[in-house]
LOBA-834295 format. One record per residue (C-alpha): x, y, z; residue in three letters; residue number from 1. Coordinates in Angstrom, 2 decimals, m for minus. Layout:
N
SITE        x        y        z    r    k
SITE        X        Y        Z  ala  NUM
...
END
This chain:
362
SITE        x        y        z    r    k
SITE     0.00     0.00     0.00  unk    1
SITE     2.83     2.26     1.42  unk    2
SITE     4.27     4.81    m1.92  unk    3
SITE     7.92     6.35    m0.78  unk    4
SITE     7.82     9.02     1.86  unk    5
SITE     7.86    12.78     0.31  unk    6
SITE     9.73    15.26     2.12  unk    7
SITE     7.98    18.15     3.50  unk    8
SITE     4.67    16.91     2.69  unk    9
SITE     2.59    17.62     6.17  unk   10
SITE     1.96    14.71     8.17  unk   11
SITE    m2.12    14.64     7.90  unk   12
SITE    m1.98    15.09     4.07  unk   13
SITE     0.54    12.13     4.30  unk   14
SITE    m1.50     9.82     6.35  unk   15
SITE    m4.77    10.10     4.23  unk   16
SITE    m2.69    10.17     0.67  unk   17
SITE    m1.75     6.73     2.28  unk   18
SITE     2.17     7.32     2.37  unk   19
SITE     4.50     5.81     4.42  unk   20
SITE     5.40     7.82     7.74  unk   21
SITE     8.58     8.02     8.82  unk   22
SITE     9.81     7.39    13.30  unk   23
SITE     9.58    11.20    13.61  unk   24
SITE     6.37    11.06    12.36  unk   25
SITE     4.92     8.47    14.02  unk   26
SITE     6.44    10.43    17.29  unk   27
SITE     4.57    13.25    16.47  unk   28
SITE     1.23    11.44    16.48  unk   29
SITE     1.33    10.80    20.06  unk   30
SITE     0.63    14.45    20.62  unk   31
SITE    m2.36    14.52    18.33  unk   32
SITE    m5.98    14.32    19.77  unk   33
SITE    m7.18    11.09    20.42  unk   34
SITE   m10.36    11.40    17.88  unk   35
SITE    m8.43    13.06    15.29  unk   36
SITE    m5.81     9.94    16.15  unk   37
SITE    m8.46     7.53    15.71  unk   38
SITE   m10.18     8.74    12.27  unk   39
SITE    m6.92     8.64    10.90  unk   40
SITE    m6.17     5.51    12.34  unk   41
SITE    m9.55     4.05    10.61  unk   42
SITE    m9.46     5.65     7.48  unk   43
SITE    m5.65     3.98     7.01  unk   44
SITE    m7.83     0.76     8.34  unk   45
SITE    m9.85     0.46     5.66  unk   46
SITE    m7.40     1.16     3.06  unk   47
SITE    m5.17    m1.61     4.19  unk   48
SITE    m8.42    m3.80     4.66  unk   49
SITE   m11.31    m2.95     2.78  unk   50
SITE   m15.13    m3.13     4.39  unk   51
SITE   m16.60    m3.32     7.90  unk   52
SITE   m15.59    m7.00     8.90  unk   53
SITE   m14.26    m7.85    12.54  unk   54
SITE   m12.62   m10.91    12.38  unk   55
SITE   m12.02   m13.93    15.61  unk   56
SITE   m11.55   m17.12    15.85  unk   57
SITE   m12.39   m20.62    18.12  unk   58
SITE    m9.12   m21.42    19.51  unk   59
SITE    m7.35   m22.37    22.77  unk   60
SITE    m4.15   m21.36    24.18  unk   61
SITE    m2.13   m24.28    26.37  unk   62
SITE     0.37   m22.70    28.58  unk   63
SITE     1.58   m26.69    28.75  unk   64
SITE     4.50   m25.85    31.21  unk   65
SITE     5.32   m23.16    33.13  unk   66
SITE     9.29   m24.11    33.96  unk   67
SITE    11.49   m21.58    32.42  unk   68
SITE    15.00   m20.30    32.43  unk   69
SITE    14.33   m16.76    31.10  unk   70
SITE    13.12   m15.98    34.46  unk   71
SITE    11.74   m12.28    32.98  unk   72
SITE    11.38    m9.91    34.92  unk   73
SITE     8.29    m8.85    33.59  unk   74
SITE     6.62   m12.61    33.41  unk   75
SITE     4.20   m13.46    36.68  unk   76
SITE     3.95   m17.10    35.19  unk   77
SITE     6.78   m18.71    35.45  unk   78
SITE     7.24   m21.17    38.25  unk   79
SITE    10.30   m18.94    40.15  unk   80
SITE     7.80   m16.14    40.64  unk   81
SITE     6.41   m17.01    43.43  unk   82
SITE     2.76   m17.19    42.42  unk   83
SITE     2.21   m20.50    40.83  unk   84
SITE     3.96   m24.19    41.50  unk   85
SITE     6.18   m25.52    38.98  unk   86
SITE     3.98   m27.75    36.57  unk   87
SITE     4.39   m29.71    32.82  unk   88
SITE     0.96   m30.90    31.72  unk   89
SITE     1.32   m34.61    29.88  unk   90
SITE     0.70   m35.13    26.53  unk   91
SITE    m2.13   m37.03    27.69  unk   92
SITE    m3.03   m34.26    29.58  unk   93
SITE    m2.20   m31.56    26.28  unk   94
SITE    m4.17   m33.86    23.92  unk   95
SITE    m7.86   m34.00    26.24  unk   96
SITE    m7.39   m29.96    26.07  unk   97
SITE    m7.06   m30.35    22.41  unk   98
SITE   m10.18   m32.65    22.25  unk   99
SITE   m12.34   m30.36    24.44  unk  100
SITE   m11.56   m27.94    21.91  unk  101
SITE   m12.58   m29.80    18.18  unk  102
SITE   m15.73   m30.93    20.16  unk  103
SITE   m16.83   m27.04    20.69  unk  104
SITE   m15.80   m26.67    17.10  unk  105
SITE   m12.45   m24.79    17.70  unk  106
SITE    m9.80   m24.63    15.12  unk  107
SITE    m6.80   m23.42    16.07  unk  108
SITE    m4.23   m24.28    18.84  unk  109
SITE    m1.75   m21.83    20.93  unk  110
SITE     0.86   m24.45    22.63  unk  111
SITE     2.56   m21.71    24.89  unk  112
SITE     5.51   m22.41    27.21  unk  113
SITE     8.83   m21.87    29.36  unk  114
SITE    12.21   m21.73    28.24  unk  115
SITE    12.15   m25.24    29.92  unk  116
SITE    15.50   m27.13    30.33  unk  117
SITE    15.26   m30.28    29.39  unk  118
SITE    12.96   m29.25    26.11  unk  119
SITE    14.71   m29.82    23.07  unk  120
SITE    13.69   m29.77    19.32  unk  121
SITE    12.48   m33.65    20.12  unk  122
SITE     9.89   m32.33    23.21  unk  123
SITE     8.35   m30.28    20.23  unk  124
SITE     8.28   m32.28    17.42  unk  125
SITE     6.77   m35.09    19.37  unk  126
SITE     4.30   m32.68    20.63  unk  127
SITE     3.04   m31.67    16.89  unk  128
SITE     3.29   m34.78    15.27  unk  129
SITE     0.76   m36.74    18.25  unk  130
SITE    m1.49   m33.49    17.87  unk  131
SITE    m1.33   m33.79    14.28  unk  132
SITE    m1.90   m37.38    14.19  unk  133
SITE    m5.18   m37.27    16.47  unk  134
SITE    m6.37   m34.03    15.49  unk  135
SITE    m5.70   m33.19    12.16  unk  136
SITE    m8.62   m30.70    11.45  unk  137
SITE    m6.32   m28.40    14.32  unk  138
SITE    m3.88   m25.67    12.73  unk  139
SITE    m1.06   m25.15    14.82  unk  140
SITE    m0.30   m22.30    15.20  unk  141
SITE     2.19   m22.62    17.88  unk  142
SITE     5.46   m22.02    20.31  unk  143
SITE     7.61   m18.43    20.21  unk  144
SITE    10.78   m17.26    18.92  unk  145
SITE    12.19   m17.87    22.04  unk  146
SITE    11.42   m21.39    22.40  unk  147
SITE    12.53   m21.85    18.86  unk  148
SITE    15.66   m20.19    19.72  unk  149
SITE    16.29   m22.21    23.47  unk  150
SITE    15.44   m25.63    21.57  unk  151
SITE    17.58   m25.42    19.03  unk  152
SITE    20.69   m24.17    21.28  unk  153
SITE    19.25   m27.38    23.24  unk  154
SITE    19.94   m29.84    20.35  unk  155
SITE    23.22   m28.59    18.62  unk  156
SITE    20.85   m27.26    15.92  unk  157
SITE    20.82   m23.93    13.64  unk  158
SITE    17.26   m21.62    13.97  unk  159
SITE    17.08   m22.65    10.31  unk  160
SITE    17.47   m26.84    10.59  unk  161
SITE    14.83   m26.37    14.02  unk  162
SITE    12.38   m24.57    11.98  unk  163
SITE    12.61   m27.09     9.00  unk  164
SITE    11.84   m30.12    11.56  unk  165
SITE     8.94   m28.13    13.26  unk  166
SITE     7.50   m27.59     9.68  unk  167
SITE     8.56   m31.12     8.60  unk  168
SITE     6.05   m32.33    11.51  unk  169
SITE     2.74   m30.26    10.71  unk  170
SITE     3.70   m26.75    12.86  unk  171
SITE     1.64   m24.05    10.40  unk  172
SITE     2.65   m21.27    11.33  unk  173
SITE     4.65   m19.68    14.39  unk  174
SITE     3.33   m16.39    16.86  unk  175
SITE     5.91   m13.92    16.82  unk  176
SITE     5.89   m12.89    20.31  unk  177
SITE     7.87    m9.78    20.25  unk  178
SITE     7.48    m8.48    24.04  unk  179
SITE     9.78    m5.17    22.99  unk  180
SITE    12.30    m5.19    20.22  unk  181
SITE    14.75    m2.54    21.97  unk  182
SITE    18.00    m4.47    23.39  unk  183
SITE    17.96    m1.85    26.01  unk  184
SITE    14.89    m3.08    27.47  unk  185
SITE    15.38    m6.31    27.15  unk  186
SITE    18.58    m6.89    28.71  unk  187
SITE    17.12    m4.89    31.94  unk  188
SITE    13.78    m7.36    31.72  unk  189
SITE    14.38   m10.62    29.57  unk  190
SITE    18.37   m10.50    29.15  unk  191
SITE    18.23   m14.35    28.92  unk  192
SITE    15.29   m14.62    26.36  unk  193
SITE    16.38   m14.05    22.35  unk  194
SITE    17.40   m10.55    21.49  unk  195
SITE    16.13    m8.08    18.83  unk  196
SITE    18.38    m9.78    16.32  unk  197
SITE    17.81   m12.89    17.05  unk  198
SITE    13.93   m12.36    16.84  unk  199
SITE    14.86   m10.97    13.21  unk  200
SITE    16.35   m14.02    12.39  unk  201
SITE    13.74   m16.29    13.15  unk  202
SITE    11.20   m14.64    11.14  unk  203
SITE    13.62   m14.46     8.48  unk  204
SITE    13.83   m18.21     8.74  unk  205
SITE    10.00   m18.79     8.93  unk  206
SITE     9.96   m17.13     5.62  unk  207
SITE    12.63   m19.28     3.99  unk  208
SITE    10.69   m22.19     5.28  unk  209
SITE     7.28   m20.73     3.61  unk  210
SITE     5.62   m20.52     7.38  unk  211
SITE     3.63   m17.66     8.60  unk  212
SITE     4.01   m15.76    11.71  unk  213
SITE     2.35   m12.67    13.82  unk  214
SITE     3.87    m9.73    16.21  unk  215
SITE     3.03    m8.42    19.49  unk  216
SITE     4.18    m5.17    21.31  unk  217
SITE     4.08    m5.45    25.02  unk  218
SITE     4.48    m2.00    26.11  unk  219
SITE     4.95    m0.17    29.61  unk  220
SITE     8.37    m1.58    30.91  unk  221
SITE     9.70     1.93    31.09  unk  222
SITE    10.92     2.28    27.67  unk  223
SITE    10.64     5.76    26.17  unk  224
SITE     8.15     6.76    23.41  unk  225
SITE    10.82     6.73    21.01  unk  226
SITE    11.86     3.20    21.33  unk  227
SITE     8.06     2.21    21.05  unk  228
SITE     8.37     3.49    17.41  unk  229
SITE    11.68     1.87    16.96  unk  230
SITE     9.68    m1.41    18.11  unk  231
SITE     7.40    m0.88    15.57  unk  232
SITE    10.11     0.02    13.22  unk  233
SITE    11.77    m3.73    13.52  unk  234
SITE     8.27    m5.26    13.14  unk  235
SITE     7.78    m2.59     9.52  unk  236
SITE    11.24    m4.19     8.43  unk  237
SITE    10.96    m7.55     8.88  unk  238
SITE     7.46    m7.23     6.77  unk  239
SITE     8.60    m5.46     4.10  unk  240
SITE    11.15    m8.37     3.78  unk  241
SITE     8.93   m11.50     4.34  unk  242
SITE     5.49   m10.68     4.42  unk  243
SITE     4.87   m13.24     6.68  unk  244
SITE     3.64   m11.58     9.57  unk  245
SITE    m0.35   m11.62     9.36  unk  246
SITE    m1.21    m9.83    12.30  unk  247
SITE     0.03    m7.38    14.74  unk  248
SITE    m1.18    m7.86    18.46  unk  249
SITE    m0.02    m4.65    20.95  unk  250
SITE    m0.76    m5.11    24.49  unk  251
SITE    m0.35    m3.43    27.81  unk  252
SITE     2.42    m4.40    30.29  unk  253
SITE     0.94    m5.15    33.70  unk  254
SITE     3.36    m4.99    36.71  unk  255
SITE     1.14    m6.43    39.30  unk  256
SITE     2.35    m9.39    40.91  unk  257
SITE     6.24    m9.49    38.73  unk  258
SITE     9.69    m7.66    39.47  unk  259
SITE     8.75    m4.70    38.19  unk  260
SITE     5.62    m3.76    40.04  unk  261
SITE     7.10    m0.38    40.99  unk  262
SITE     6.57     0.36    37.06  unk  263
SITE     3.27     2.56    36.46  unk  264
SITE     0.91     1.11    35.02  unk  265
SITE    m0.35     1.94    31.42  unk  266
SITE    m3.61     3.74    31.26  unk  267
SITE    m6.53     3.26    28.51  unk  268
SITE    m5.61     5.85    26.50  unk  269
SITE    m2.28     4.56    26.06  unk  270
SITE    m3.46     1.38    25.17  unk  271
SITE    m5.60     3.50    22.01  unk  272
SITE    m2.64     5.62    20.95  unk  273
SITE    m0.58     2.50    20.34  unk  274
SITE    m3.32     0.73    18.44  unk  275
SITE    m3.83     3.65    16.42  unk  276
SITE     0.11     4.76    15.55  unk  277
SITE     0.54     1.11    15.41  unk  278
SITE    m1.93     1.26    12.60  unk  279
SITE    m0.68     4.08    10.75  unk  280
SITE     2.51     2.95    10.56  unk  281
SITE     2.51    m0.67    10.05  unk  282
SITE     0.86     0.30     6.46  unk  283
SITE     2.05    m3.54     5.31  unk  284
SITE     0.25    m5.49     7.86  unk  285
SITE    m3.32    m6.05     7.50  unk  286
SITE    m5.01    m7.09    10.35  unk  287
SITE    m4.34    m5.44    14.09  unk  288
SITE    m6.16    m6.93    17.17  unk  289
SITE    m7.58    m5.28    19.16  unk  290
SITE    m6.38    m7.08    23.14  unk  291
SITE    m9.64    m7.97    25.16  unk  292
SITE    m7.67   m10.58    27.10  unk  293
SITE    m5.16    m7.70    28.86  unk  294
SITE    m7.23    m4.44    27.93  unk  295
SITE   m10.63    m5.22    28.83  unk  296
SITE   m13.90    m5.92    26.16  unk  297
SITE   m14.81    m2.40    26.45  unk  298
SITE   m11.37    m1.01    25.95  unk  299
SITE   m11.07    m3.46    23.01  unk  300
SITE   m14.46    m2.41    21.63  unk  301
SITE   m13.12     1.41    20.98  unk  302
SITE   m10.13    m0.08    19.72  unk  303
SITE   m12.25    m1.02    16.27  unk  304
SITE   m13.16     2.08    15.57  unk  305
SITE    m9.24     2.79    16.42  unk  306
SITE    m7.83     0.94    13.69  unk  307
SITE    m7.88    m2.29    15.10  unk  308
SITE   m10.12    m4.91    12.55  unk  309
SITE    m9.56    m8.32    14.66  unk  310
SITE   m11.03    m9.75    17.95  unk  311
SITE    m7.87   m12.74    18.42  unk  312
SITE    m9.25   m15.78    19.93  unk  313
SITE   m13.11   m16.65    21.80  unk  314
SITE   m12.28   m19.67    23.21  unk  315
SITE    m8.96   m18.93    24.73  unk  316
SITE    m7.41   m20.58    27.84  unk  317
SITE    m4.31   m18.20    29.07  unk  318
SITE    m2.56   m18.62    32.20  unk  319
SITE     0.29   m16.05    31.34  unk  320
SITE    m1.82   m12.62    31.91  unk  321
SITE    m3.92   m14.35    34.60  unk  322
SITE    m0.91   m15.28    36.78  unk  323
SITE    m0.56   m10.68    37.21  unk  324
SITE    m3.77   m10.96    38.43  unk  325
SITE    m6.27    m9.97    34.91  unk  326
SITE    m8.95   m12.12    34.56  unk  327
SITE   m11.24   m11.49    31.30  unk  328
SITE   m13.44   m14.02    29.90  unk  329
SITE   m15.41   m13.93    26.58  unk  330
SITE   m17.80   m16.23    24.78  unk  331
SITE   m18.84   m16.58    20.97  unk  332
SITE   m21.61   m14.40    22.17  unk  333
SITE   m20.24   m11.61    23.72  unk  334
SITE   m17.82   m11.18    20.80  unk  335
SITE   m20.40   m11.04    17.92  unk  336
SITE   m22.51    m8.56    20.37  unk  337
SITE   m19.51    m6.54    21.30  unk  338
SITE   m18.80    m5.77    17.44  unk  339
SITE   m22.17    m5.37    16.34  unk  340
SITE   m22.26    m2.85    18.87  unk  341
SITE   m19.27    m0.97    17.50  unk  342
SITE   m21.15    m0.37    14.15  unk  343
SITE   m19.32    m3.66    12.72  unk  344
SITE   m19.89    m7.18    11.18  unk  345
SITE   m18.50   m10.29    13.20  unk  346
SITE   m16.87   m12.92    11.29  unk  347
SITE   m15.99   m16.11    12.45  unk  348
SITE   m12.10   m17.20    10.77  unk  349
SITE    m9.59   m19.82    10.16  unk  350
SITE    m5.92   m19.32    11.12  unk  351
SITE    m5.32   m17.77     7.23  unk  352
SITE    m7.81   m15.24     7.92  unk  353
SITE   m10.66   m16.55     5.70  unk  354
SITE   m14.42   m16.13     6.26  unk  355
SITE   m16.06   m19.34     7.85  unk  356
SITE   m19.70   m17.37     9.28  unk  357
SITE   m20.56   m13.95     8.95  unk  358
SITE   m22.83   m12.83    11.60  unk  359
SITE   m24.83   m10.44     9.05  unk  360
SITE   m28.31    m9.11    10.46  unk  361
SITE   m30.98    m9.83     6.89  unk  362
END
């Protein structure tokens, strides 16, 4: 969509001429008012993604151990934290969460873990290929750069060679959880989880292996407004190189409960800005969800008409944001309400982002 940047041009004339924006300004918008922020941010919306269509789908996220060397300072979940017990779920155990999920006609599963120390690129292979073989309707859509990245280490095994054994097995596609792509923060929060580069070079390596990926934004760990564009910057990049990335999830850091709960909290109106900038200037990503599961359904429900065109998952079971203490459930229900409601049409997806119901008043 993006056309090359033209000097001088003012930034509003830029914006709804549909040209690329540049970090200063996307720094700039930050200072703008929020509904002026937000028209732009829908008008650039629909250009990326044409109509009035709010995508989610029937999924499940299975947090299947919570052991992990990363130890983050940010991360309430993992089992030195202090607020849950050490636990690895069987694969018995993995697969009955699976089933409970093709019976209430779900199609997509999240397996989310630890950097756990005795996982190799074995533990996840075997995991896909039993999945695979008793559910085969599932997509995976599964694991993190930072598993990839510890497993591989694990087994004496290059990011590209893991990758082509997890695609060998039936993984589809890979979420590209991003936390925040600024070294700076991460060696202060995560220093023993993957770096920026590293991140890059995953991606990079999903793409060679013709596997799909998203990015997320977890913002609020004290980093400056700068390096939340320069987050956004790495995610631009890495698109315009692979186009693999089909979504872009931004959510709020919450402090409660982790290392860093002297941090301030982000407010609501942080949580808009971001969804709106992010949309502006990720002008070669399609789809941006909105984040009911950290945000809040009402917070989410603004963020449609914010720029944000995707709902994530209904059916989801998380134990990461519930271990700081946020608790938000949803049902099919509540989401096709919730974006009627915003002046939109629900649609039930798959994992590639086609229509399986529309949820179209006659």
């Amino acid at each position: 969509m993006h056309k090359t940047q033209t000097d001088g041009m003012n930034l509003p004339k830029k914006i709804y001429e549909g040209r690329r924006i540049g970090i200063e300004d996307a720094l700039r918008l930050f200072s703008w008012d929020l509904i002026e922020l937000g028209r732009a941010a829908d008008y650039r919306r629909e250009m990326a993604k044409p109509g009035n269509k709010v995508g989610f789908i029937k999924d499940r996220i299975i947090n299947y151990t919570n052991i992990c060397e990363a130890k983050c300072a940010f991360c309430a979940f993992h089992a030195k934290s202090g607020r849950m017990e050490p636990y690895e779920l069987s694969m018995e155990a993995i697969c009955r969460k699976v089933e409970e999920l093709a019976a209430a006609g779900g199609t997509q599963v999240m397996l989310q873990g630890g950097l756990h120390p005795d996982h190799t690129i074995d533990t996840y292979v075997d995991m896909v290929k039993i999945i695979r073989e008793q559910f085969p309707s599932i997509y995976l859509h599964s694991f993190s750069p930072a598993e990839l990245v510890h497993a591989a280490k694990k087994s004496g095994l290059t990011i590209d060679e893991a990758v082509g054994r997890l695609k060998e097995c039936g993984l589809r596609s890979m979420p590209g959880a991003s936390d925040l792509l600024v070294d700076r923060i991460r060696n202060r929060v995560s220093p023993n989880k993957v770096s920026r580069d590293e991140w890059c070079r995953v991606m990079q390596a999903l793409s060679r292996h013709g596997m799909w990926s998203t990015a997320t934004m977890t913002y609020g760990m004290d980093e400056t407004l700068r390096e939340r564009i320069y987050h956004l910057d790495v995610i631009r990049k890495i698109q315009d190189d692979t186009g693999i990335l089909r979504a872009f999830i931004p959510w709020s850091f919450s402090p409660a409960h982790t290392r860093m709960d002297t941090v301030t909290a982000a407010t609501g109106i942080d949580y808009l800005k971001i969804v709106a900038i992010s949309r502006i200037f990720l002008d070669n990503i399609k789809h941006i969800q909105a984040g009911w599961l950290t945000e809040g359904l009402k917070l989410a429900q603004i963020a449609l008409a914010m720029g944000a065109n995707d709902m994530g998952g209904v059916l989801t079971e998380e134990l990461v944001v519930k271990a700081t203490g946020i608790e938000t459930k949803a049902s099919m229900p509540v989401f096709i309400d919730l974006i009627k409601n915003a002046g939109k049409i629900p649609v039930q997806r798959d994992s590639e982002y086609h229509d399986i119901r529309v949820f179209q008043d006659d």
